[in-house]
NUPALUM-347394 format. One record per residue (C-alpha): x, y, z. Coordinates in nm, 4 decimals, decimal comma. Each point is the difference from the previous one (the first is absolute). Last residue first. Layout:
BEGIN
<<X Y Z>>
...
END
This chain:
BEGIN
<<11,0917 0,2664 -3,4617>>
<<-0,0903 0,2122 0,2339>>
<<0,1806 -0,0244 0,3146>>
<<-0,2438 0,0751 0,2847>>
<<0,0783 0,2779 0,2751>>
<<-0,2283 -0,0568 0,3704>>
<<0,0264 0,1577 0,2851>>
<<-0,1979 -0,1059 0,2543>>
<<-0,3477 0,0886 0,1807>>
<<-0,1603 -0,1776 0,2782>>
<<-0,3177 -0,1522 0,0572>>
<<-0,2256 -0,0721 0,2403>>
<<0,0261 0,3401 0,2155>>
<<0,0484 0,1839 -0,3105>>
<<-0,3540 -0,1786 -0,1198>>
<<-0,1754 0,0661 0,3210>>
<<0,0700 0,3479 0,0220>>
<<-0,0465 0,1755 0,3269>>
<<-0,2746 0,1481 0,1498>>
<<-0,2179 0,1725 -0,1988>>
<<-0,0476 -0,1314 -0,3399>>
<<-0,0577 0,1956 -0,2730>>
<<-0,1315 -0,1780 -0,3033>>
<<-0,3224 -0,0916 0,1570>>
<<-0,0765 0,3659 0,0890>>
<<-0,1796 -0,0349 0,4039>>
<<-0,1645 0,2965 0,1925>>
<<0,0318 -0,0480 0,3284>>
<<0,1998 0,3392 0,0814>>
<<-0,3290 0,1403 -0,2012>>
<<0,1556 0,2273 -0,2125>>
<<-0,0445 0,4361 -0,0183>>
<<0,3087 0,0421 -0,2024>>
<<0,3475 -0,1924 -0,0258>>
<<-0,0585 -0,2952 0,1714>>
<<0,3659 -0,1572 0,0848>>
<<0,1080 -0,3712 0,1189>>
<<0,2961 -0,0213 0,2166>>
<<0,0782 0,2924 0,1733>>
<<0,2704 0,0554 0,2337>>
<<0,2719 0,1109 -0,2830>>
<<-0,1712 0,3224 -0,1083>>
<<0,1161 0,0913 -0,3359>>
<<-0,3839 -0,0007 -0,1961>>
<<-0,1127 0,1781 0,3324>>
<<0,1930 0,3069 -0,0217>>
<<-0,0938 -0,0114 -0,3751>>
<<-0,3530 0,0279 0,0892>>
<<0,0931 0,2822 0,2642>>
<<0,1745 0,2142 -0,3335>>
<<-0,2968 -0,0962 -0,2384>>
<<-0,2509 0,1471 0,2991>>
<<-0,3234 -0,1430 -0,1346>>
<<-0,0187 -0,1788 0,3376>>
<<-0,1919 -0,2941 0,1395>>
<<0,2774 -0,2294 0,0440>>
<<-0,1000 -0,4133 0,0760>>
<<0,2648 -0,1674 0,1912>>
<<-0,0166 -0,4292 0,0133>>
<<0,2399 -0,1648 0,2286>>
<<0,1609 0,2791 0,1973>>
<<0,3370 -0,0242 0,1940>>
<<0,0300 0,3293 0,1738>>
<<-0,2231 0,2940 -0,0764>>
<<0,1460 0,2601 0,1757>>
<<0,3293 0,1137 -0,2957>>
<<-0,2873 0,0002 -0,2494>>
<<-0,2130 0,2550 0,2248>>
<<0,2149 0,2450 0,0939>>
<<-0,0200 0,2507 -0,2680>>
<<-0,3821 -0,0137 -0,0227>>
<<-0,0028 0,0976 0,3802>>
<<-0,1391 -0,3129 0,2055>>
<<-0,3457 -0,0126 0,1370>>
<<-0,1297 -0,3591 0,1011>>
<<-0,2741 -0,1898 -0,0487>>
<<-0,0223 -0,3529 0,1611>>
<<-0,1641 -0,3029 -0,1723>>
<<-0,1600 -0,3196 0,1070>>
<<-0,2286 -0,2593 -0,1878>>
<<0,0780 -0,3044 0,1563>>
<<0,3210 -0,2281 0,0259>>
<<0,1506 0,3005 0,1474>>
<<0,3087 0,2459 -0,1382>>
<<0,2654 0,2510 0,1466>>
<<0,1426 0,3298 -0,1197>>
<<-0,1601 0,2691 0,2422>>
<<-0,1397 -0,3056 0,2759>>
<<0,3197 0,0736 0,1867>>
<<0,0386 0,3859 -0,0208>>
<<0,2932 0,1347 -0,1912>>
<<-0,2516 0,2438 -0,1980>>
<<-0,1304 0,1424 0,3231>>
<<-0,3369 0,1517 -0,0327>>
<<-0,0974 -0,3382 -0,1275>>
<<-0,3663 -0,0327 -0,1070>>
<<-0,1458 -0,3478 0,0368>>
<<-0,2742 -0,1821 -0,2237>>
<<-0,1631 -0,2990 0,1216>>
<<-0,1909 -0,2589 -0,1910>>
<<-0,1743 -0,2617 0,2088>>
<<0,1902 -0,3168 0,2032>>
<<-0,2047 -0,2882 -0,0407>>
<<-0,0262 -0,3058 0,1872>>
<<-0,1532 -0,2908 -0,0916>>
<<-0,3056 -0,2256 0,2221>>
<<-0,3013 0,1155 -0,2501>>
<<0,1094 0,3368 0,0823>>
<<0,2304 0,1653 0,2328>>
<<0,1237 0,3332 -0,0064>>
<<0,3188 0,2040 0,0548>>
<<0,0483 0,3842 -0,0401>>
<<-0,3305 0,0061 0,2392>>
<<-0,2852 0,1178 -0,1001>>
<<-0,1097 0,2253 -0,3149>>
<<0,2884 0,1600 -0,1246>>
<<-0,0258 0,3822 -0,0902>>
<<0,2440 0,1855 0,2929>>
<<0,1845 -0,3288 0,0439>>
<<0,0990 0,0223 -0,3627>>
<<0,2220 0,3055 0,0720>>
<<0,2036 -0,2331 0,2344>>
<<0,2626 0,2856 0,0935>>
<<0,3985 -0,0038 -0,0022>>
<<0,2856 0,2218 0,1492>>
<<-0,0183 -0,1138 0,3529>>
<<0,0721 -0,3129 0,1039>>
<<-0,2808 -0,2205 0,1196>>
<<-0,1016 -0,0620 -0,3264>>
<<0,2896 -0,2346 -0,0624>>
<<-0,0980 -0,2376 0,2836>>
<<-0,3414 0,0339 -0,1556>>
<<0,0958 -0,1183 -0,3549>>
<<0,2327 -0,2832 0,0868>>
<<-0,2747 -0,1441 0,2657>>
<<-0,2770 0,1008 -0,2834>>
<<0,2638 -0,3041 -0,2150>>
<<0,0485 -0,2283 0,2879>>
<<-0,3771 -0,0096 0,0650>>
<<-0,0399 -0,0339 -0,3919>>
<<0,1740 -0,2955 0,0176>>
<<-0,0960 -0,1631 0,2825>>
<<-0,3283 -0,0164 -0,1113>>
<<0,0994 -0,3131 -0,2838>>
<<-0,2790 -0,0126 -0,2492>>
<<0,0400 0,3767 -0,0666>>
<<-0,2386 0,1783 -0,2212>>
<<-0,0183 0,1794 -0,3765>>
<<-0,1696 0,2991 -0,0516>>
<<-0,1310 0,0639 -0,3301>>
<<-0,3690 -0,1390 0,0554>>
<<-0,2208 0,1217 -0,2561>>
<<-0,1144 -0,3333 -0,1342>>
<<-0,0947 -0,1344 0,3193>>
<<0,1001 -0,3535 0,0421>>
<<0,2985 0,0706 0,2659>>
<<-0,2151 0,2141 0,1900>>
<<0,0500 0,3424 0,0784>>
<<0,2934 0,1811 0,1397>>
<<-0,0157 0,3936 -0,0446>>
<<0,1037 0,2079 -0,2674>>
<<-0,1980 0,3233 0,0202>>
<<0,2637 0,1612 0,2431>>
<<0,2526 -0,0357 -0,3177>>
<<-0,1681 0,3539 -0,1408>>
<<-0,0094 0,1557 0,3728>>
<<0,4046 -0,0922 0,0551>>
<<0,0613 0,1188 -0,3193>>
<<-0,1536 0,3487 0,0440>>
<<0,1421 0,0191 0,3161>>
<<0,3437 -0,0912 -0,0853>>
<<0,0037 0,2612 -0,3132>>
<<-0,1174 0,2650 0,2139>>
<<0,2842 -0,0875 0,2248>>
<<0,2379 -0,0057 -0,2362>>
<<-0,0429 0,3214 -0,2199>>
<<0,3517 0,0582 -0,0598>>
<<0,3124 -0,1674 -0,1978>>
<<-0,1779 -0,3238 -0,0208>>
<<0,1030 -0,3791 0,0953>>
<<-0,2682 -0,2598 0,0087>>
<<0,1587 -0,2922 0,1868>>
<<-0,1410 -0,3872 0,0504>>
<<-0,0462 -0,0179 -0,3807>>
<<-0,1818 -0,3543 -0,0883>>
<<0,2874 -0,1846 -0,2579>>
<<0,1274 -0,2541 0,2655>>
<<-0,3585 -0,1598 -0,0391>>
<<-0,2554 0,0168 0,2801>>
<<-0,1760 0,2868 0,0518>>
<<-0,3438 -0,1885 -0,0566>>
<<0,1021 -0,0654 -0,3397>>
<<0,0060 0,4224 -0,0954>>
<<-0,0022 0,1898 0,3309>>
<<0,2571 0,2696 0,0028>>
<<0,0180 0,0396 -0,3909>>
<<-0,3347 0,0126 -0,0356>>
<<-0,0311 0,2507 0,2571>>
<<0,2830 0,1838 -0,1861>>
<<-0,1709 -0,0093 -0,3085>>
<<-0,2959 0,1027 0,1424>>
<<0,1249 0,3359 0,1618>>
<<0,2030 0,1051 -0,2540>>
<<-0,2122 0,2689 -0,1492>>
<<-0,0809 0,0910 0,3123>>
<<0,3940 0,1247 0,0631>>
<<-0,0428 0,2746 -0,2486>>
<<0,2460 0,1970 0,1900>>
<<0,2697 -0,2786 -0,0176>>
<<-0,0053 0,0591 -0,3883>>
<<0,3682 0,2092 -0,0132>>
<<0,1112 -0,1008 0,3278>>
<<0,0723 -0,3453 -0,0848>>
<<-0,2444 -0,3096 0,0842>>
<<0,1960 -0,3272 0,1569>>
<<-0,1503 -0,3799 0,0248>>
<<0,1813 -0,1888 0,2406>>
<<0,0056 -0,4177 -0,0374>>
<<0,2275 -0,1069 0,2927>>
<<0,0000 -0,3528 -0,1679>>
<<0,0663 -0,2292 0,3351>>
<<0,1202 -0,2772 -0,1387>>
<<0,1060 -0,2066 -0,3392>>
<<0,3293 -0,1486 0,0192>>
<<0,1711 -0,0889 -0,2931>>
<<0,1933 -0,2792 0,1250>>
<<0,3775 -0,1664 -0,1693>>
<<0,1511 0,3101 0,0072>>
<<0,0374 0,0055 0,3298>>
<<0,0688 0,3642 0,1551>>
<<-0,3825 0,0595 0,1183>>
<<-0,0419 -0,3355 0,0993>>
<<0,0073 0,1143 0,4062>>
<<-0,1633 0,3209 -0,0555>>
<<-0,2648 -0,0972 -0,2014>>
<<-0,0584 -0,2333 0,2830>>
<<-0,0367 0,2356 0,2638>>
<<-0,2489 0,2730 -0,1924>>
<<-0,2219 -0,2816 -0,0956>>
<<-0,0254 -0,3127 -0,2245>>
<<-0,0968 -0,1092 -0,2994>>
<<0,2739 -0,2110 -0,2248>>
<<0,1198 -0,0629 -0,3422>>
<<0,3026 -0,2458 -0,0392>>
<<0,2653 -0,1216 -0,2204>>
<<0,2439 -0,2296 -0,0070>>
<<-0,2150 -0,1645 0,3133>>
<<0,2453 -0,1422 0,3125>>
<<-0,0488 0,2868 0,2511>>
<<-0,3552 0,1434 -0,0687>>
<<-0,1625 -0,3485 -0,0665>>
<<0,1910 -0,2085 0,2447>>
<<-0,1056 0,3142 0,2548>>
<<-0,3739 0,0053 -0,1020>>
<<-0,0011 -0,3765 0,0331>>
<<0,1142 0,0648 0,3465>>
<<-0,2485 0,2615 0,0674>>
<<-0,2859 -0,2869 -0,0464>>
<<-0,1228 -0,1206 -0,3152>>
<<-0,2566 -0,0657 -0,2878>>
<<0,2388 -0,0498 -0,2993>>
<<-0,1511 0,0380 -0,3509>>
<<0,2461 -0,0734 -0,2724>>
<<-0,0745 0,0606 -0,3571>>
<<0,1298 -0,0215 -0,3303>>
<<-0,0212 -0,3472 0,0114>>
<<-0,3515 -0,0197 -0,0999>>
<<0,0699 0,1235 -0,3769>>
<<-0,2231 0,2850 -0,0383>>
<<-0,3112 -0,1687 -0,2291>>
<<-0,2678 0,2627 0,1003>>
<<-0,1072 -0,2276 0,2744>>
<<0,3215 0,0251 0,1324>>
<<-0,0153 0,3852 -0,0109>>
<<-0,3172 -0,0139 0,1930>>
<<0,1422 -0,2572 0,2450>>
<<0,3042 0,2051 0,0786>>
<<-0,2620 0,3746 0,0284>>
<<-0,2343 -0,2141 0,2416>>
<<0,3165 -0,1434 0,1892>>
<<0,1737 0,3387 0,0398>>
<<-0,3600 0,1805 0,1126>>
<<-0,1334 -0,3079 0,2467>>
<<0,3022 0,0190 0,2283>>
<<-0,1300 0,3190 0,1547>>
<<0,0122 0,0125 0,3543>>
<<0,3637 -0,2116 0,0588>>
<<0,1601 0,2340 -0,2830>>
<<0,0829 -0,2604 -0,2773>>
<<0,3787 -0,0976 -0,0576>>
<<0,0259 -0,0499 -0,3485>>
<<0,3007 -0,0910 -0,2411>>
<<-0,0410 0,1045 -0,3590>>
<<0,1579 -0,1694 -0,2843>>
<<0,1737 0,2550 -0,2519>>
<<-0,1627 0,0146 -0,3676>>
<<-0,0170 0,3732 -0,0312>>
<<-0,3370 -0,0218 -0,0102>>
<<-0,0082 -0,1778 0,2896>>
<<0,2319 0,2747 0,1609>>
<<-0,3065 0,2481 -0,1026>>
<<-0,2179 -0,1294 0,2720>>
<<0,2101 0,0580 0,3563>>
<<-0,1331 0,3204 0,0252>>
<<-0,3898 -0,0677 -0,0538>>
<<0,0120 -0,1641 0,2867>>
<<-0,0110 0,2983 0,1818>>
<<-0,3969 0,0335 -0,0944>>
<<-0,1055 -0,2374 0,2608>>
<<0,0884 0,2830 0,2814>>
<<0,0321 0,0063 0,3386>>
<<0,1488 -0,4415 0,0121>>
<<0,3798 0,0556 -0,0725>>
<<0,2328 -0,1952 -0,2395>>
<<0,3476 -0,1293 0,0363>>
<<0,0823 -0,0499 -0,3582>>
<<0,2789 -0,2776 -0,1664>>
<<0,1248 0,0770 -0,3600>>
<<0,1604 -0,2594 -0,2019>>
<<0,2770 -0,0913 -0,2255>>
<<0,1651 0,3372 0,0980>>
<<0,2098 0,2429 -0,2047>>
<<-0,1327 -0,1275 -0,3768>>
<<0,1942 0,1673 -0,2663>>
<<-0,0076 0,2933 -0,1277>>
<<0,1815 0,1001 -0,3528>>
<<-0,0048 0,3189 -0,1746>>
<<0,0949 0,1348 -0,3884>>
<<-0,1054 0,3950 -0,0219>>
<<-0,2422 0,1249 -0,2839>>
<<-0,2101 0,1373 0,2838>>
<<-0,0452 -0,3056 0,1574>>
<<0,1635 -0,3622 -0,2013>>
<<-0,0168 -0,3812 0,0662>>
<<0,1718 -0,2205 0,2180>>
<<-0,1018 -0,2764 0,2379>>
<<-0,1780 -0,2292 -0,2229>>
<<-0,3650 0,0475 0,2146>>
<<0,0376 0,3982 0,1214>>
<<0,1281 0,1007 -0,3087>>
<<-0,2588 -0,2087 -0,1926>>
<<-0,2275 0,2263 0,2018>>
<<0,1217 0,2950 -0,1282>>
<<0,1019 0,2515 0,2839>>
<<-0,2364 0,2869 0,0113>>
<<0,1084 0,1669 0,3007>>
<<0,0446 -0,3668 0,1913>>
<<-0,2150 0,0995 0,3458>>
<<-0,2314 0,2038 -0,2577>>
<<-0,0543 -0,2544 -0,3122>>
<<-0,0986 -0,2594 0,2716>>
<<-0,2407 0,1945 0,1270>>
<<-0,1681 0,0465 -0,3240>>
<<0,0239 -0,3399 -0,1316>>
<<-0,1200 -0,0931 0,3768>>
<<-0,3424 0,1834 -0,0069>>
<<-0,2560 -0,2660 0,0411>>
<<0,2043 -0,1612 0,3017>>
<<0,0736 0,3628 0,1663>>
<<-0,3665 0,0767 -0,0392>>
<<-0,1474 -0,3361 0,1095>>
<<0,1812 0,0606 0,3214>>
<<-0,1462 0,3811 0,0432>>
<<-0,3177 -0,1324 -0,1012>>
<<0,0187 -0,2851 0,2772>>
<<0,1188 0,2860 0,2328>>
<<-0,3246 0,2704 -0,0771>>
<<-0,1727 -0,3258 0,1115>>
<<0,1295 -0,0567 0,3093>>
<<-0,0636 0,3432 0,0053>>
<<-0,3340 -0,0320 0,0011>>
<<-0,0340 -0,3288 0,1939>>
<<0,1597 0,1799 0,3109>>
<<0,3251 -0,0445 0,1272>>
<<0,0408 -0,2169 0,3098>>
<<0,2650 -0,2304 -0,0882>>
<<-0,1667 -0,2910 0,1437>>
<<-0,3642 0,0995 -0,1127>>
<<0,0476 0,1728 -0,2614>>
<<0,2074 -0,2981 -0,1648>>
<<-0,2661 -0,2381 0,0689>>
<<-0,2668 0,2216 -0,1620>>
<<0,2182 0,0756 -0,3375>>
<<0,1004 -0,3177 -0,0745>>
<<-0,3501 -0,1527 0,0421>>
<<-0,0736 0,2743 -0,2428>>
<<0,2254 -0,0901 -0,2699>>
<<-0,0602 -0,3645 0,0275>>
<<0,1731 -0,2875 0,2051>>
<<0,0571 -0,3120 -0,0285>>
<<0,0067 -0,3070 0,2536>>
<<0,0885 -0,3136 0,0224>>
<<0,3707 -0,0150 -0,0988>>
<<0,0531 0,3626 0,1535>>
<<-0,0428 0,3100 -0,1452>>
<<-0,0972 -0,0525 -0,3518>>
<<-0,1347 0,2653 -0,2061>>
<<-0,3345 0,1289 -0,0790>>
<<0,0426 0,2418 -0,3004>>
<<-0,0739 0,3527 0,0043>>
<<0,2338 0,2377 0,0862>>
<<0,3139 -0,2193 -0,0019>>
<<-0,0956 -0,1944 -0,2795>>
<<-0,0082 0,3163 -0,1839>>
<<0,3250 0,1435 0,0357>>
<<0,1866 -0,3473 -0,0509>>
<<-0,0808 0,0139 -0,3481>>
<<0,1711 0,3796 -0,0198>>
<<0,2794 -0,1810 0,2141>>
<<0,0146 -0,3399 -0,2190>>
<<0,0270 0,2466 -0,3101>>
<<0,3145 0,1933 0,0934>>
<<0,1361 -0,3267 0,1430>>
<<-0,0366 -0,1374 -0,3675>>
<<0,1262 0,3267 -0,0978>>
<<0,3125 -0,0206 0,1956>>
<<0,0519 -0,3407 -0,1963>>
<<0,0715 -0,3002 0,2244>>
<<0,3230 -0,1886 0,1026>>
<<0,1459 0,2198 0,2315>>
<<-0,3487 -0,1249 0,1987>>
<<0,1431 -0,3957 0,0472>>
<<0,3697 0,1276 -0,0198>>
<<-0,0953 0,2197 0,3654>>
<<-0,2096 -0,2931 0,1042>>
<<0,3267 -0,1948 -0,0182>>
<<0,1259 0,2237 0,1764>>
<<-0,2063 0,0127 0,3018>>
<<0,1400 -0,3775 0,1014>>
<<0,2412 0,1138 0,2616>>
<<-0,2694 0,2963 0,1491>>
<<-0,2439 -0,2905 0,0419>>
<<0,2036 -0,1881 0,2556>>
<<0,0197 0,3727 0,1896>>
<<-0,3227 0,0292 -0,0013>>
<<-0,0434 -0,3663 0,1735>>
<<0,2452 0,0977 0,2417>>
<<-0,1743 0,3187 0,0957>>
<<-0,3239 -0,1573 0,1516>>
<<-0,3305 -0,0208 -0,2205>>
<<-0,3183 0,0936 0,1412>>
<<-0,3370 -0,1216 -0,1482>>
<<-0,2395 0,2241 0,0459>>
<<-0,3117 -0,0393 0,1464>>
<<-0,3429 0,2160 -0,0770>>
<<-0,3131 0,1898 0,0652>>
<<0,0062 -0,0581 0,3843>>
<<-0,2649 0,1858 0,1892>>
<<-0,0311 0,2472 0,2642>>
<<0,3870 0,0122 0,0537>>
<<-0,0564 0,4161 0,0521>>
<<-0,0360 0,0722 -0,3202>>
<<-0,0059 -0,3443 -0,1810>>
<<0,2366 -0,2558 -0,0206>>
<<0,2924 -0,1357 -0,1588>>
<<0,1390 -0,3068 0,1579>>
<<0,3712 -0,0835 -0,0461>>
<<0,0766 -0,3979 -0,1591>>
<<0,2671 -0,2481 0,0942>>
<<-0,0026 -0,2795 -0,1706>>
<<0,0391 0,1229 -0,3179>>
<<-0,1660 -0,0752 -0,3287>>
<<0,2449 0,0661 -0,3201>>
<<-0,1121 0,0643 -0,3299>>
<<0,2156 -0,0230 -0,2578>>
<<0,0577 0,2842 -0,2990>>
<<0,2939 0,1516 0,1909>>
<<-0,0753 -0,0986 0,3570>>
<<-0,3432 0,1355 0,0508>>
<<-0,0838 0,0158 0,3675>>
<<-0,4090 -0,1096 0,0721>>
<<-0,2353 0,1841 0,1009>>
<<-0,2376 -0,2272 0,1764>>
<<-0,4040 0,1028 -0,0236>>
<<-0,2368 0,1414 0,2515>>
<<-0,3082 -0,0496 -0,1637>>
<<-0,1812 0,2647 -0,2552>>
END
């Protein structure tokens, strides 16, 4: 496959810029494509007409979008779509030009495609969680009945805009269900991976999506900041410093740093082994990339056997290459990245209170560089000192510390925490957990902290972010 043109997609038209950004290769070896950049006045021109292509989707049954999505599914894994006006692009083309600029290897490139396909296949069932079995007439007319009660939402936003990141394909998956729920969508594709939004657009297009449900806008950080300050409603990807800064808007759902923690009570912690897999899987699941990977193990005793015995089982994933079909470790295009990340990690190792377990079992360096990427291996620390800087922190790889915290302790440690899974049979513990107010998704049992049910979604709610509720009394006549 050529280099092709991405073009911007300006609500159903296709706009070719000027001004284009080279992706390349690790390394800048090769370039595999140009995007056209847009600059922030033209996104905010669009933002005045979005309305209209708010009416345009109001307009069509849920269950048509229902059945565009499922359609959608398909074309997505296995049709050749377009990608610029010249050139098209199949499922494994897809797949080979995204490993190579995003550096994730074809296999779980793959396992992200599914993931994708998943969502789009399964949206009666995701859509029946975020609205808890609203009718979908409800959801079209406005008013309906749940639990024998009258309601009424209405529309919040006429469109939502995203900010999207280039570690993972499979976080576009999030943004999904708000077709569905017949709002517009507003893209701003992570500068690595603009081939995942523009493959799933052109896949639902294909599946007869109106076109003007979509805008795709390659940009710089000022298009970010139209998108973030003048959207009605946005989604964004970002890290410990932005979450911060959007954290009281209600306009953004922020999506950072997931501080995923996985925690095993004292009533099964001395059958450990039995966990040992699951937490592995846990750790290192997507090359350690999603927000959902647990970056802290917390047990009432046994930690250090625990540490070793994960450190040895994660010891046998090493980088490979990006074709192999057992690779699970996924690379860095950019090297200052993981630089800045084992910087982090062995500024914080000098203090006492923590120990690189995995450098006991790795094989090399933490860091290593093949076919022109760096990778940054699994590591497993054990924190002596619960308060210790790499105790409660997280890495775009897979990384997890073990720490030892009395059972009665540990809820009030935790901190904000994405995804918890409790392995306990303890029915007073499990309740401890059910009223904890720092965790946002909850595995009750021994559960993957990756483990996905469509109909509970774990971050947010994209339909109470969409819509809003109102009270509603009807005269009957």
């Amino acid at each position: 496959m050529g280099a092709p043109t991405i073009p911007a997609f300006r609500f159903g038209r296709r706009y070719d810029s000027l001004t284009v950004s080279e992706i390349t290769t690790a390394g800048g070896d090769e370039v595999v494509a140009r995007v056209g950049l847009v600059n922030p006045g033209l996104i905010r021109r669009d933002l005045r007409r979005v309305a209209d292509c708010f009416d345009r989707l109001q307009q069509i049954p849920v269950q048509k979008m229902l059945d565009i999505c499922a359609d959608a599914a398909s074309h997505f894994m296995e049709a050749k779509l377009p990608v610029s006006d010249d050139l098209a692009q199949t499922p494994d083309d897809y797949v080979r030009v995204l490993s190579a600029t995003c550096g994730l290897p074809h296999a779980l490139i793959r396992a992200n495609m599914t993931k994708i396909a998943d969502v789009l296949s399964n949206m009666p069932v995701i859509l029946n969680g975020l609205t808890r079995g609203l009718d979908q007439a409800a959801i079209e007319t406005g008013v309906g009945r749940q639990s024998g009660v009258a309601v009424s939402f209405y529309p919040s936003a006429t469109h939502l805009g995203l900010v999207l990141p280039s570690n993972s394909p499979g976080v576009n998956s999030l943004w999904l269900p708000a077709l569905a729920l017949r709002v517009p969508v507003l893209l701003k594709p992570g500068r690595e991976d603009p081939w995942t939004p523009w493959r799933i657009i052109n896949a639902l297009v294909a599946a007869g999506c109106p076109a003007e449900a979509f805008g795709f806008y390659p940009a710089d950080h000022d298009g970010a900041g139209v998108i973030l300050s003048e959207c009605t409603r946005v989604i964004m990807f970002g890290d410990a410093s932005t979450v911060e800064r959007y954290a009281d808007d209600p306009r953004v759902s922020v999506h950072g740093p997931g501080y995923s923690k996985i925690l095993i009570g004292a009533d099964l912690i001395d059958h450990w082994q039995d966990y040992v897999d699951l937490l592995a899987d846990s750790i290192a699941r997507n090359g350690g990339r999603s927000c959902v990977n647990a970056s802290t193990i917390v047990v009432p005793r046994h930690g250090e056997a625990l540490a070793e015995a994960l450190a040895q089982r994660l010891a046998s994933i090493t980088p490979k290459p990006l074709d192999a079909p057992d690779a699970e470790l996924a690379g860095f295009v950019n090297p200052r990245v993981p630089e800045a990340i084992g910087q982090k990690i062995d500024t914080a190792l000098s203090q006492p209170g923590a120990v690189d377990i995995s450098a006991r079992h790795r094989t090399g360096d933490r860091a290593v560089v093949l076919n022109g990427q760096t990778y940054l291996q699994p590591m497993i620390v054990y924190c002596h000192d619960p308060e210790h800087p790499l105790a409660r922190t997280e890495f775009l790889f897979p990384y997890a510390a073990v720490v030892e915290r009395p059972q009665e302790e540990m809820l009030d440690w935790i901190g904000p925490t994405l995804v918890a899974t409790a392995i306990t049979e303890d029915k007073a513990f499990r309740q401890q957990f059910l009223r904890c107010p720092d965790i946002k998704r909850l595995n009750l049992g021994a559960i993957p902290t990756g483990q996905v049910q469509w109909d509970q979604p774990h971050e947010g709610n994209l339909f109470e972010f969409l819509y809003a509720r109102r009270a509603i009394q009807e005269q009957v006549t």
